[in-house]
C-alpha positions as CSV (number, residue, x, y, z in Angstrom):
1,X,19.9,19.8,1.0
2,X,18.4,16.9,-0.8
3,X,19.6,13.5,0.1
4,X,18.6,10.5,-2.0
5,X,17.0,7.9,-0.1
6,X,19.2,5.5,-1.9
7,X,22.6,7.1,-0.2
8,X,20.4,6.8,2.8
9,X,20.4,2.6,2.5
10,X,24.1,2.5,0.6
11,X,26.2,4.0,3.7
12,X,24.9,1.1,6.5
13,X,25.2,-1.6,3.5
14,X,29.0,-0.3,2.3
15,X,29.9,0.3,6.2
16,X,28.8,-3.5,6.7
17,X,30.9,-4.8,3.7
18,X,33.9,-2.7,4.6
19,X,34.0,-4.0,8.2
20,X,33.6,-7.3,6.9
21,X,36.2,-7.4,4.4
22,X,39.2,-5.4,6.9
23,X,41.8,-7.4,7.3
24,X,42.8,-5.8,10.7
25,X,39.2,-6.6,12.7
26,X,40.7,-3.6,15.8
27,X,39.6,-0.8,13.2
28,X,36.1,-2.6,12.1
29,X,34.7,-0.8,15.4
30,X,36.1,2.9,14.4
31,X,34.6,1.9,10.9
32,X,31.3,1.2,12.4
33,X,30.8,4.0,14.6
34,X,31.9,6.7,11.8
35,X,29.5,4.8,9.3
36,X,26.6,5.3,12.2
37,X,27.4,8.7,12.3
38,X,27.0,9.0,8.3
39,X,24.1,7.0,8.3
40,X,22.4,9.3,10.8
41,X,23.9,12.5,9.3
42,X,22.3,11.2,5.8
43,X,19.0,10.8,7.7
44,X,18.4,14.1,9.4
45,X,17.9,16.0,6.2
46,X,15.2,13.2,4.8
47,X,13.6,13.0,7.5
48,X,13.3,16.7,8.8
49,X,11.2,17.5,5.6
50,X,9.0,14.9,5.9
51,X,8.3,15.6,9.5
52,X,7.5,19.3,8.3
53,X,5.3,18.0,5.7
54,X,7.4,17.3,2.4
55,X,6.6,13.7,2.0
56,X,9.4,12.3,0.2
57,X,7.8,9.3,-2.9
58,X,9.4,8.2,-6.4
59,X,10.3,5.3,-7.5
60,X,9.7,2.3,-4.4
61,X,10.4,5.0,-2.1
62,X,8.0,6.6,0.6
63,X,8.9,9.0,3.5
64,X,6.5,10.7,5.0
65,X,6.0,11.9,8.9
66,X,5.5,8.7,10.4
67,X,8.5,6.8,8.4
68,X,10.7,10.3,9.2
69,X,10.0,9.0,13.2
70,X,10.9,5.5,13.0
71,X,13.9,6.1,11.0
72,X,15.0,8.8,13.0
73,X,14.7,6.5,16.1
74,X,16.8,3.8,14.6
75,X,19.9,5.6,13.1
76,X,19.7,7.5,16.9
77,X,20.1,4.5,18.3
78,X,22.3,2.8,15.9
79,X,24.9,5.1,16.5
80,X,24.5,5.0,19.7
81,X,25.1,1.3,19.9
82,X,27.8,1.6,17.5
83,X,29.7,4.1,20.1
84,X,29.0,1.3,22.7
85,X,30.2,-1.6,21.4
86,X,33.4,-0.1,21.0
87,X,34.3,-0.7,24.3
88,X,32.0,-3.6,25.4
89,X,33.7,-5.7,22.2
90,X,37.0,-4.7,23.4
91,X,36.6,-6.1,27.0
92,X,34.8,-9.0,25.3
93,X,38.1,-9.6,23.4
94,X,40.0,-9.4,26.6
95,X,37.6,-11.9,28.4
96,X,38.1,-14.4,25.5
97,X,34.2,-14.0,24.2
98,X,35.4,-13.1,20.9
99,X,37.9,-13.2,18.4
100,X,39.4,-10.3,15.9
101,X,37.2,-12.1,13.8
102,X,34.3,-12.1,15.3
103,X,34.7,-8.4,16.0
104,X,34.7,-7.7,12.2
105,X,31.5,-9.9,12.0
106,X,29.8,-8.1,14.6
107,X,30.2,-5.1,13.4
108,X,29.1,-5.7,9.8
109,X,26.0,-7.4,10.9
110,X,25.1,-4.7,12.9
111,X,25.0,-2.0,10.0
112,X,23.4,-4.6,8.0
113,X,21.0,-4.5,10.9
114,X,20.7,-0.7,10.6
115,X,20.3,-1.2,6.5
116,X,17.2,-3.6,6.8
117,X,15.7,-1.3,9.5
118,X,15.8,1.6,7.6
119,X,14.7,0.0,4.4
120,X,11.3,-1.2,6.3
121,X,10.4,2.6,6.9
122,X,11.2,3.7,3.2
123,X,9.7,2.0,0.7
124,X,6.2,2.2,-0.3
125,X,5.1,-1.4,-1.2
126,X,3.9,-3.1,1.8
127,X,5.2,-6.1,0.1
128,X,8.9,-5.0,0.3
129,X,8.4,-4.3,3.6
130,X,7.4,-8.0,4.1
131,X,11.0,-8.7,2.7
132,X,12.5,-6.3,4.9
133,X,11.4,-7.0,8.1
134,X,12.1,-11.0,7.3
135,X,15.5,-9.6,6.3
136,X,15.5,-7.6,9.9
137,X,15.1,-11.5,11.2
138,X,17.8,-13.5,9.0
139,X,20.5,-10.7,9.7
140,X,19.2,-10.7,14.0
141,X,19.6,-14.3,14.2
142,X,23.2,-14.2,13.5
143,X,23.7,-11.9,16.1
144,X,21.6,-13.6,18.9
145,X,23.7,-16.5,18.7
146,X,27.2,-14.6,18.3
147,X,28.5,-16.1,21.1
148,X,27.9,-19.9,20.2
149,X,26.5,-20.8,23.1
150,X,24.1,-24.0,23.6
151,X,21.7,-21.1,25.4
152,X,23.0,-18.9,22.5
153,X,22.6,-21.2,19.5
154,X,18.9,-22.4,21.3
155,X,17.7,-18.9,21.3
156,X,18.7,-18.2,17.6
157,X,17.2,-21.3,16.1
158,X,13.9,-20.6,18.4
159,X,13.9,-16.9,17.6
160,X,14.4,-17.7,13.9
161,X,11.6,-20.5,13.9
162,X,8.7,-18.7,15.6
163,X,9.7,-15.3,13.8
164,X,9.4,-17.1,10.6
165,X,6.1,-18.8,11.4
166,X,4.9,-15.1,12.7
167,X,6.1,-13.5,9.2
168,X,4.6,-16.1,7.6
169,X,1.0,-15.6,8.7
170,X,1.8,-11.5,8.2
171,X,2.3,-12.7,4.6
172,X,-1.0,-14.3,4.1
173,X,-2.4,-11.6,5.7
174,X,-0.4,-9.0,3.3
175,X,-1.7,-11.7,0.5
176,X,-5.4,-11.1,1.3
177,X,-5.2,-7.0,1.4
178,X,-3.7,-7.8,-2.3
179,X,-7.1,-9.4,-3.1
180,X,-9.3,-7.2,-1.7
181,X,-7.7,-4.6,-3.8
182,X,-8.1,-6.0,-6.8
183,X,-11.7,-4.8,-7.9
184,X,-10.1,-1.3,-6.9
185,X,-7.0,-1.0,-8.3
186,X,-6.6,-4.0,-10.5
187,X,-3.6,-5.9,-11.0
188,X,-1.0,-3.1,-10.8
189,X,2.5,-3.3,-10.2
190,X,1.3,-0.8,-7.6
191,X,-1.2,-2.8,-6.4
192,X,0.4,-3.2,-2.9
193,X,1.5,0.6,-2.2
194,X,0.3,2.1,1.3
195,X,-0.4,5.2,-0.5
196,X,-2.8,3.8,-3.0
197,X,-4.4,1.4,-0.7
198,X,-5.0,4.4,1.3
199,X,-6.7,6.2,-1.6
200,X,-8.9,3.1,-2.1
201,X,-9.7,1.8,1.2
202,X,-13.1,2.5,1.4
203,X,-13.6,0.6,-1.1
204,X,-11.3,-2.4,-0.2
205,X,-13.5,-6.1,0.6
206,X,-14.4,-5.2,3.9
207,X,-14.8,-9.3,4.9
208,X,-11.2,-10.0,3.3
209,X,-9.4,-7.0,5.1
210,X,-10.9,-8.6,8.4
211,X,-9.2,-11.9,8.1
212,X,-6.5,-9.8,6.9
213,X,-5.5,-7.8,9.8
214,X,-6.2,-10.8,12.3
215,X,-2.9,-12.5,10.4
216,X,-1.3,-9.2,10.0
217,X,-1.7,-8.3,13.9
218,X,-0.9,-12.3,14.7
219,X,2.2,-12.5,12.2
220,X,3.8,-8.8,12.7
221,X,2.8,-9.6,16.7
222,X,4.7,-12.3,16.9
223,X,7.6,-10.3,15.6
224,X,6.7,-7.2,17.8
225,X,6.6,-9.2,21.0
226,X,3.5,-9.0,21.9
227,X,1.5,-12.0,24.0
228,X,0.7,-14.7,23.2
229,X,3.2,-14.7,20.2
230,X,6.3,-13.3,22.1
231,X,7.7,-16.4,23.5
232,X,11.2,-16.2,21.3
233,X,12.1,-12.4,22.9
234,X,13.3,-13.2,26.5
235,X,15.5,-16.1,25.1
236,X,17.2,-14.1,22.5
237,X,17.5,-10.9,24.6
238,X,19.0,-13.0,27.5
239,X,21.6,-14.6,25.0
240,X,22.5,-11.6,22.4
241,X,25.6,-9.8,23.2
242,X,24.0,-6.8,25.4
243,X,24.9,-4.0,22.9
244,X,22.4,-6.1,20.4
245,X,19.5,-6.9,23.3
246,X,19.5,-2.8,23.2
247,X,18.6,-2.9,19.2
248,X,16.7,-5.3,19.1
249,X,14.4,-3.8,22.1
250,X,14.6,-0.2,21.2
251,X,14.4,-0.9,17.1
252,X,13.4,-4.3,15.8
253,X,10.3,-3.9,17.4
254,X,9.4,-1.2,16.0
255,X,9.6,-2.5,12.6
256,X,6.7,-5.2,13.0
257,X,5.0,-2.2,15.5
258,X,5.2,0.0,12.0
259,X,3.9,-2.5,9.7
260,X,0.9,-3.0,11.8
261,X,0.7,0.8,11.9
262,X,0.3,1.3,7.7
263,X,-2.0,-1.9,7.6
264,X,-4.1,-0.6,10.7
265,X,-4.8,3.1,8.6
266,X,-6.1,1.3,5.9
267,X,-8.5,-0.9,8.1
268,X,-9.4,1.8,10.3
269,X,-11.1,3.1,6.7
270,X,-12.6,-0.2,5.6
271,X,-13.9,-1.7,8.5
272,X,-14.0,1.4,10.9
273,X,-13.8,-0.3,14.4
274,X,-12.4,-3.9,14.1
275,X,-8.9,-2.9,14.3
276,X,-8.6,-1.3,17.8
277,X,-10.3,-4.4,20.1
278,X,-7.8,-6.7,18.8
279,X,-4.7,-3.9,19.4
280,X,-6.0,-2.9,23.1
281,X,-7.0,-6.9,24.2
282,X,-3.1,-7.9,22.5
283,X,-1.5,-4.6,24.7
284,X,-3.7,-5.4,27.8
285,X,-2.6,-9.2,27.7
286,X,0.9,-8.4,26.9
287,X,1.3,-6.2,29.7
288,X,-0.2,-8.3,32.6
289,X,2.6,-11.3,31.6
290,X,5.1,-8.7,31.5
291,X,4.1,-7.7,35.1
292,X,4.4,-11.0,36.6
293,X,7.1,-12.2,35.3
294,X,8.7,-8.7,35.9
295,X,8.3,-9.3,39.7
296,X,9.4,-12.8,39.6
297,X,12.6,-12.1,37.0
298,X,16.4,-12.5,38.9
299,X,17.6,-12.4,35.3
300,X,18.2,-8.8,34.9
301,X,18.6,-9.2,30.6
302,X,15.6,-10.9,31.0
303,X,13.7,-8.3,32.9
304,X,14.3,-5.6,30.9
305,X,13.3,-8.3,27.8
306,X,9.3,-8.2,29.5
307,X,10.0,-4.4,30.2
308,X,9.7,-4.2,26.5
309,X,6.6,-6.4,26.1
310,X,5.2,-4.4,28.3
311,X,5.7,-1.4,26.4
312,X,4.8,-3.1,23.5
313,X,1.8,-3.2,25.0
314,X,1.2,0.2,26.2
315,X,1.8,1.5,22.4
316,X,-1.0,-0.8,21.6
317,X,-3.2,0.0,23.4
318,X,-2.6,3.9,23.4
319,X,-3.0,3.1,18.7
320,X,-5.9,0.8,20.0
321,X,-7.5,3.6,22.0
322,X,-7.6,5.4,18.9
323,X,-8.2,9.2,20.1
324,X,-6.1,11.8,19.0
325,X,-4.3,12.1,22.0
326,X,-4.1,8.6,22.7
327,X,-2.5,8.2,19.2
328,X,-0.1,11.4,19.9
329,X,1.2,9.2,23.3
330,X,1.6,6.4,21.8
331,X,3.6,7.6,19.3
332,X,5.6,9.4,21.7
333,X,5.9,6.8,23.6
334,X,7.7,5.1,20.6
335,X,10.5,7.5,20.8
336,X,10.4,7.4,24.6
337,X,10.9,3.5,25.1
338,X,13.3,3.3,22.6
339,X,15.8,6.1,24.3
340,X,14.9,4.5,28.3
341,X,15.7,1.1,26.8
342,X,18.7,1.7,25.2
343,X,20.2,3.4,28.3
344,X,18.8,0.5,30.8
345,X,20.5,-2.1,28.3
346,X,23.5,-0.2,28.1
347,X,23.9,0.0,31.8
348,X,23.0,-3.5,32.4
349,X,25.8,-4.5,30.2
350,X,28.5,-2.7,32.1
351,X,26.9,-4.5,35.2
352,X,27.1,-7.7,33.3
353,X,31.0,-7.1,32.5
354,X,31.7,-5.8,35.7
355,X,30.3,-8.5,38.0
356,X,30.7,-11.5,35.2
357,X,27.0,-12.6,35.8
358,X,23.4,-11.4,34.5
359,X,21.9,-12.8,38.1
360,X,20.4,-9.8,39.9
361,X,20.7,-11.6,43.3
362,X,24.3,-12.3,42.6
363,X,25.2,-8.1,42.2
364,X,25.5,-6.3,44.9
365,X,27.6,-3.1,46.2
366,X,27.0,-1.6,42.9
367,X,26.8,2.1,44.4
368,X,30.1,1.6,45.6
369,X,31.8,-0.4,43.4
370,X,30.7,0.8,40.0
371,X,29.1,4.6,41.0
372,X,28.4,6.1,37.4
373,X,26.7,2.8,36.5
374,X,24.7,2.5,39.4
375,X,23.3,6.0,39.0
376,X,23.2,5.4,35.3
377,X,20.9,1.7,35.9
378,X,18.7,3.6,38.5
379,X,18.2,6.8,36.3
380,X,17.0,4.2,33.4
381,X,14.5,2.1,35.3
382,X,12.9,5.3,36.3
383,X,12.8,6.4,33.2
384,X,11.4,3.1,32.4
385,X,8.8,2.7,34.9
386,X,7.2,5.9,33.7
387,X,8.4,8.7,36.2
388,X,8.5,12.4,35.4
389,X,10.4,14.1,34.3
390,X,11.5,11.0,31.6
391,X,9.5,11.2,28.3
392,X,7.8,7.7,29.3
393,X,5.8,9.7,31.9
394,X,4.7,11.8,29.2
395,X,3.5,9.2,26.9
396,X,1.9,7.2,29.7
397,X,0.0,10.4,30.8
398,X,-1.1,11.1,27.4
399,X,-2.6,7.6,26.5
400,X,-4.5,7.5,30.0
401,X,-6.1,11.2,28.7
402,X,-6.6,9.7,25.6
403,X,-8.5,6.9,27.6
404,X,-10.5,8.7,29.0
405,X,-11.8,11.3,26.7
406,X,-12.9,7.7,25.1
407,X,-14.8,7.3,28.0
408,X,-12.9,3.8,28.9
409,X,-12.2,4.5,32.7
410,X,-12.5,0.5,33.4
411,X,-9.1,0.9,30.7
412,X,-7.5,3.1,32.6
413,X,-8.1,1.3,36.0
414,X,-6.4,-2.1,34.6
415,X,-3.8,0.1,32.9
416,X,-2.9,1.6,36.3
417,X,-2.5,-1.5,38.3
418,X,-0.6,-2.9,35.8
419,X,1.8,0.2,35.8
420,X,1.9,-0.5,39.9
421,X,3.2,-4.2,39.4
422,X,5.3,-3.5,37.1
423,X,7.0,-0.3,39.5
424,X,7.2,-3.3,42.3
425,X,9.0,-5.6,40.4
426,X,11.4,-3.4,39.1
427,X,11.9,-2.3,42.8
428,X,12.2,-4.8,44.2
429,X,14.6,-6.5,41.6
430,X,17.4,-3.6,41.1
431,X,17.2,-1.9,44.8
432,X,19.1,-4.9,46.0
433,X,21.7,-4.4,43.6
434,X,22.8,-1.4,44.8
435,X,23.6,-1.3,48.5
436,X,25.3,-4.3,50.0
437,X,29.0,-6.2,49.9
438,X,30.1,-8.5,47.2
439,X,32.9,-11.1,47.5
440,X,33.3,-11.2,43.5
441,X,35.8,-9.5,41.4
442,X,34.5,-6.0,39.8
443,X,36.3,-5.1,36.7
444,X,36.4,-1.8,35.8
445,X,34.3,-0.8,32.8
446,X,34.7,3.0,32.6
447,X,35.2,4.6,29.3
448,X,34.2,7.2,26.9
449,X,32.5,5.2,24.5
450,X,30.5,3.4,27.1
451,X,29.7,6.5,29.4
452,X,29.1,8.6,26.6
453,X,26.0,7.0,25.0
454,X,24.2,6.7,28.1
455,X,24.8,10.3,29.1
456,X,23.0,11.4,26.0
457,X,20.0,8.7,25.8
458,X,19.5,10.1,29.7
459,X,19.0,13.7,28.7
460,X,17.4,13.2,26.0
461,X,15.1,11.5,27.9
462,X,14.8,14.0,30.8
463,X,14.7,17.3,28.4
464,X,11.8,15.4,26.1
465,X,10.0,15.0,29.7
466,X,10.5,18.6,30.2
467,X,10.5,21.0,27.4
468,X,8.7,19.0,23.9
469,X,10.0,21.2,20.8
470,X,6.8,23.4,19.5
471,X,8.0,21.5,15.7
472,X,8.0,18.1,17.3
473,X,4.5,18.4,18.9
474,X,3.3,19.5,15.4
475,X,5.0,16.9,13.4
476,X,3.8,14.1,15.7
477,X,0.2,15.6,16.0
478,X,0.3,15.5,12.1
479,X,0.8,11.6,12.0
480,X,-1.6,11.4,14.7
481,X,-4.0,13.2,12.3
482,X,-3.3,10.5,9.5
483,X,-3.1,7.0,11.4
484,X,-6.8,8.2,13.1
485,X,-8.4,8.6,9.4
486,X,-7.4,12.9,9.2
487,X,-5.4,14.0,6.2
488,X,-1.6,14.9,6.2
């Protein structure tokens, strides 16, 4: 069945527009979820073909194996989300945190999330993915200060400011690529498609596509969290309804993490070499002030914020690392993060509306007084930390291989200790949670729509960490064989 990318993009923006416009705000959430689901059920088709090959490219449009993954990842997790918030809005509503109102706004913005996500991973022009991304960032910032909070309204305006400096600098460095291109492809409308600067990278100015990818790897860095440029992400993950902390963790990321990938194939063919010291020095950096403020964190919102800097880093460095295999991880690991930090942010937000407080040292008793979320918290920082059988391990395991086939054992050393910190902070943060009495008031936080989603980001998970699909394997090997300089 073909499905036109365009029905792809209109279901999320009419979904958004429709919850926006209800004059009853209790149905926006039954709107939102069953425009998820039609978003996702729109995106398997697409995206199936490409991952088997059929690269998908008319008009501004461009789907091939590596978009196919990334939009996969974010209509999974959309609907996910979508399910979620059903319920966590709802007790929201009974706490006083929002209006009927704001439920109808929350919902909308979040498929208009899903719309500019999905529009960054199909079009060709790296140009309109400039737009898109810096759409990804106008459509965020309403979200991060949804509740209209000081701490709420401080980490919108900083997340807006610093992401718009980052974008920014991506621009000029988008704007430099242009002009190295020019002796190659002239000035052509498409001057700025990934699939002709492919074609002509060789040729590209290989002095302008240098400066180029150090303002591309700043700019989309800043937006991808990575260190030193990643100072917005705790605020705004700490302060965004929890629901949102989970997309913008498991999917927003990965927009910037994408845009570096298309610009990185295109250096890795001008300049073979310059890209990959940048990407592992930015991972390795990222993850050792992820680790120490891991172990020091009592904000558990805020943990699981430098959880994903962390990861952030481990997928640059495994695309730094540059092997085949360490490529193959890292992508994996993509798809892995995205599920483990969905569940851990889902669970923390039941902890959060259960106990009334984001303090890890003021939870405790959670095995008895909230059972499915305790086992539900503990499952995801295991899958988080990297232990088999989750799909992080997998990814982990591949990059160190991938390291050292490179020969970089002094990598894999520092990569390990850093994985050790970061196992003792989380440790020695959520244990304590669990066991104990607490004097506050629990409030119960059962329901489908909040226990399902975390049931099926957990398995999904765990059976990726056991049994990888023979198709799978070949589809990401495939884009593994493209971003290292192979053919499709």
């Amino acid at each position: 069945m073909n499905v036109p990318v365009e029905l792809l993009l209109a279901i999320p923006a009419v979904t958004a527009l429709i919850c926006f416009l209800m004059p009853k705000g209790r149905y926006a959430s039954f709107v939102s979820a069953l425009g998820a689901l039609a978003t996702a059920a729109a995106a398997v088709p697409i995206c199936v073909d490409a991952l088997i090959g059929g690269t998908t490219e008319y008009s501004l449009w461009y789907v091939d194996g590596l978009s196919a993954m990334f939009v996969l990842i974010a209509v999974s997790v959309g609907l996910m989300v979508s399910l979620y918030s059903c319920g966590y809005v709802r007790r929201d509503a009974e706490d006083g945190r929002m209006t009927r109102r704001d439920g109808r706004s929350y919902f909308a913005l979040l498929q208009l999330f899903v719309f500019a996500m999905v529009l960054v991973f199909v079009v060709n022009s790296i140009g309109i993915i400039w737009i898109a991304i810096e759409a990804t960032t106008l459509v965020t910032a309403f979200l991060v200060g949804f509740y209209k909070t000081d701490g709420a309204t401080e980490a919108a305006w900083k997340y807006l400011m610093i992401c718009s400096v980052g974008i920014t600098l991506a621009l000029l460095g988008i704007t430099l690529v242009y002009a190295s291109s020019l002796n190659a492809i002239g000035d052509s409308p498409n001057s700025l498609d990934w699939s002709a600067l492919m074609s002509v990278a060789p040729s590209l100015d290989p002095a302008l596509i240098r400066v180029a990818f150090i303002f591309v790897i700043i700019g989309f860095g800043t937006k991808m969290g990575l260190v030193p440029m990643h100072t917005w992400l705790p605020d705004a993950h700490s302060q965004a309804p929890t629901p949102v902390s989970a997309m913008l963790s498991a999917t927003l990321l990965n927009c910037a993490l994408y845009a570096i990938l298309r610009l990185k194939a295109i250096v890795d063919l001008a300049v073979p070499g310059f890209a990959s010291p940048l990407l592992i020095g930015f991972g390795l950096l990222s993850m050792a002030v992820a680790a120490a403020f891991i172990l020091i964190s009592k904000n558990i919102k805020r943990m699981l914020a430098y959880s994903s800097i962390e990861h952030m880093g481990i997928m640059a460095i495994g695309f730094g690392v540059g092997t085949p295999l360490a490529v193959f991880g890292a992508l994996f690991h993509v798809m892995a993060h995205s599920l483990a930090k969905s569940a851990a942010f889902m669970s923390a937000g039941n902890v959060i509306q259960g106990y009334g407080t984001t303090k890890t040292d003021e939870v405790h008793g959670l095995r008895d007084r909230m059972p499915f979320t305790s086992v539900a918290l503990t499952v995801s920082v295991l899958m988080l930390i990297g232990l088999p059988p989750f799909a992080v391990f997998v990814g982990e395991l591949s990059i160190l291989n991938g390291m050292a086939d490179a020969g970089m054992y002094w990598l894999v050393a520092v990569f390990i200790i850093l994985l050790i910190m970061i196992f003792a902070g989380f440790v020695r943060n959520v244990l304590p949670m669990m066991s104990g009495e607490t004097e506050r008031e629990v409030r119960d936080t059962r329901g489908m729509s909040r226990t399902i989603p975390i049931v099926i980001l957990i398995a999904a998970s765990a059976i990726l960490g056991v049994i990888m699909p023979e198709q799978l394997r070949d589809a990401l090997e495939a884009i593994a064989s493209v971003l290292t300089g192979g053919s499709s």
